[in-house]
C-alpha positions as CSV (number, residue, x, y, z in Angstrom):
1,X,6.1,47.5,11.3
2,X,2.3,47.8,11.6
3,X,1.2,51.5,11.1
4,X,-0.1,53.2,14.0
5,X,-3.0,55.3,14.3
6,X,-3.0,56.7,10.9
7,X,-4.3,60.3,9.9
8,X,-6.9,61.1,7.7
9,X,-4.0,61.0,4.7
10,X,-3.0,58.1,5.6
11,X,0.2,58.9,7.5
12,X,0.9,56.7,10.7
13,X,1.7,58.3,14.0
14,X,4.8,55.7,14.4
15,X,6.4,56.5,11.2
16,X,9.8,56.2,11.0
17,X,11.1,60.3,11.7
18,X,14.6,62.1,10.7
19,X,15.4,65.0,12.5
20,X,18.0,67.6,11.4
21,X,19.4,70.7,12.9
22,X,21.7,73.2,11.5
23,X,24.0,74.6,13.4
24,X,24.9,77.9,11.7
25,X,22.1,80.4,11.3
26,X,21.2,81.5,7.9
27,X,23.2,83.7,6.0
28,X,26.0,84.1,9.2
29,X,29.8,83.1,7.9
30,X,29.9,79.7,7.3
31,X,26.5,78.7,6.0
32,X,26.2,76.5,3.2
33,X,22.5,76.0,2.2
34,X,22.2,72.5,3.1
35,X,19.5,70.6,1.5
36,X,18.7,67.1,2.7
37,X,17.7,65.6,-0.9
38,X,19.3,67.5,-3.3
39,X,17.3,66.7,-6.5
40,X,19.0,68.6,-9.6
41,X,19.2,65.7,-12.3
42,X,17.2,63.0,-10.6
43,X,14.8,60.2,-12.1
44,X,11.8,58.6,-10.8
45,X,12.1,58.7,-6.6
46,X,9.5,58.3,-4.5
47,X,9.9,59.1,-0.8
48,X,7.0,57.8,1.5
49,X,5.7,56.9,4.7
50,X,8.4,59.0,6.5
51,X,8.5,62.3,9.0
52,X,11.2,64.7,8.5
53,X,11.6,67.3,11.3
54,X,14.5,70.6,11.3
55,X,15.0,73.9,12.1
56,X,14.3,77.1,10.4
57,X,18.4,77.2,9.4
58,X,18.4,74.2,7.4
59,X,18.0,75.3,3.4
60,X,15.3,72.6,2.4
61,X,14.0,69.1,2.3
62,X,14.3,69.1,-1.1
63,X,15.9,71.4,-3.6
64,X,17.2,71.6,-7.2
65,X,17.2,73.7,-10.4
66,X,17.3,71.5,-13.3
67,X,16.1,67.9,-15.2
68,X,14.1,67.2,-11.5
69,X,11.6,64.4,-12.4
70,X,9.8,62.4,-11.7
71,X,9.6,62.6,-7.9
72,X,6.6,61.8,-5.9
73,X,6.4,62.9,-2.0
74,X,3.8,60.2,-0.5
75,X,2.7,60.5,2.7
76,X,5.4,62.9,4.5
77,X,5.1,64.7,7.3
78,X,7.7,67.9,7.6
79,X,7.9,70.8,9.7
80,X,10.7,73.0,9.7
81,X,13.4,74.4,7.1
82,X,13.8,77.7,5.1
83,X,11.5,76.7,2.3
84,X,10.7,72.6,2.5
85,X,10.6,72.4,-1.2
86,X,12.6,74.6,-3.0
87,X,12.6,73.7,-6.9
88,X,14.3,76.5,-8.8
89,X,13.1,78.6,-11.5
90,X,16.8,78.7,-12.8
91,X,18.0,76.7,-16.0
92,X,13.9,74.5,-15.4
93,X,14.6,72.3,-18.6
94,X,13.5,69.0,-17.3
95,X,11.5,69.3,-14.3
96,X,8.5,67.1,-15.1
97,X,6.4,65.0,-12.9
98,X,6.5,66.6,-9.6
99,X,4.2,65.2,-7.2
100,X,3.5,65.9,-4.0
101,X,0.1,63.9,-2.1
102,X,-1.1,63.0,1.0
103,X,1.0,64.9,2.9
104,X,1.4,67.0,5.7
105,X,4.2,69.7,5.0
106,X,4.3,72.9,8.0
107,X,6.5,75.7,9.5
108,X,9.2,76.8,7.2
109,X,10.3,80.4,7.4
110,X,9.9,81.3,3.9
111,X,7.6,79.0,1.1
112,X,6.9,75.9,2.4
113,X,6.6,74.5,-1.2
114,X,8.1,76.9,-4.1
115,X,7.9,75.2,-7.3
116,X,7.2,74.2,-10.8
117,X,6.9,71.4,-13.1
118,X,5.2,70.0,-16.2
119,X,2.4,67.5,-15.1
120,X,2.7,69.3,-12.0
121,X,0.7,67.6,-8.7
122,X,-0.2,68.6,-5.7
123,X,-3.3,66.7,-4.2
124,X,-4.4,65.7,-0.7
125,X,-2.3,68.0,1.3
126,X,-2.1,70.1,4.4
127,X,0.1,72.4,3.6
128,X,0.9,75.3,6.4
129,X,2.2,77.7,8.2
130,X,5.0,79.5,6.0
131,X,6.6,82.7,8.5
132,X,7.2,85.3,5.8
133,X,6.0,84.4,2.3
134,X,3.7,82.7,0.3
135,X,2.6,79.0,1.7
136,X,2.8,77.3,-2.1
137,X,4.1,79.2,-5.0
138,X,3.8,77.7,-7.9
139,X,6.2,79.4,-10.8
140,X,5.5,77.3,-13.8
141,X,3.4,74.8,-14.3
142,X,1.8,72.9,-17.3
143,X,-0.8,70.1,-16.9
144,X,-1.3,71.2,-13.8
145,X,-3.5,69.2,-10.3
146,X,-3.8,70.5,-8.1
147,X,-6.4,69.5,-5.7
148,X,-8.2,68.6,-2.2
149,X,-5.2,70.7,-0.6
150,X,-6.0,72.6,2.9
151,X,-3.7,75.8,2.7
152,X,-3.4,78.3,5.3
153,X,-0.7,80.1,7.5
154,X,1.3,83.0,5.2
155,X,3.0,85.5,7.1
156,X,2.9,84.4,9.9
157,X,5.6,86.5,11.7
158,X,4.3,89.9,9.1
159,X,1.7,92.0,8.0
160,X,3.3,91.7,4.1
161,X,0.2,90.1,2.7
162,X,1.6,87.0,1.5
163,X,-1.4,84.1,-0.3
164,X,-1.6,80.7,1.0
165,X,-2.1,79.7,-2.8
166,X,0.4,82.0,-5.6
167,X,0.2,80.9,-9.1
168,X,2.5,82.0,-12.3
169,X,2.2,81.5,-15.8
């Protein structure tokens, strides 16, 4: 359909939304760190033009640990989960091309983006509001963007002195 009131980023108000609960909170008997897209072993996705909403109890958006790439986030909107994206630093062979613009990614309980890549890119974002760690944490990266990114919001529910920007070599 036509796109509604879009956002600075580009991101309509009427886009189409997904909203997920957990039912079993995190780390209680039972819980089975569910991640909506889980992106271990993918090639070239692109998700768009789409609003993703959960609780804090659901793992992540997107998670993986190995050959992730490429993947491009265009356009999302997300609030909730325990860390959005959650790309591991475990067995990283592979993860190349990770892109995240234009978006709008808020609220998790821990990261709301925890990852690395080679040709790494995060550009355009609003990226916010992480309860008890660092808002983006970026492990590893190599030919690295990013850019024109509002981050703010780490512990939010602390004192611990999280950043809204960590970086690794």
């Amino acid at each position: 359909g036509d796109c509604l009131n879009p956002d600075e980023r580009g991101i309509c108000e009427n886009a189409p939304a997904i909203n997920l609960e957990y039912p079993i909170a995190y780390g209680e008997d039972g819980y089975q760190y569910p991640s909506l897209f889980a992106i271990s072993r993918t090639n070239d996705w692109r998700i768009h033009d789409i609003e993703f909403k959960a609780n804090t109890n659901y793992s992540s958006l997107a998670g993986g640990a190995t050959d992730i790439g490429p993947f491009l986030f265009l356009r999302v909107k997300s609030s909730g989960f325990r860390t959005m994206i959650a790309l591991s630093h475990y067995r990283t062979a592979g993860h190349d091309q990770f892109m995240i613009v234009d978006s709008d990614l808020s609220g998790a309980n821990n990261n709301v983006v925890y990852t690395g890549s080679e040709q790494l890119v995060l550009m355009g974002n609003d990226i916010r509001d992480a309860a008890t760690s660092h808002v983006v944490r970026v492990w590893q990266a190599y030919s690295a963007v990013i850019s024109h990114n509002s981050l703010s919001g780490s512990s939010l529910t602390n004192d611990n002195g999280r950043a809204a920007l960590k970086l690794h070599g």
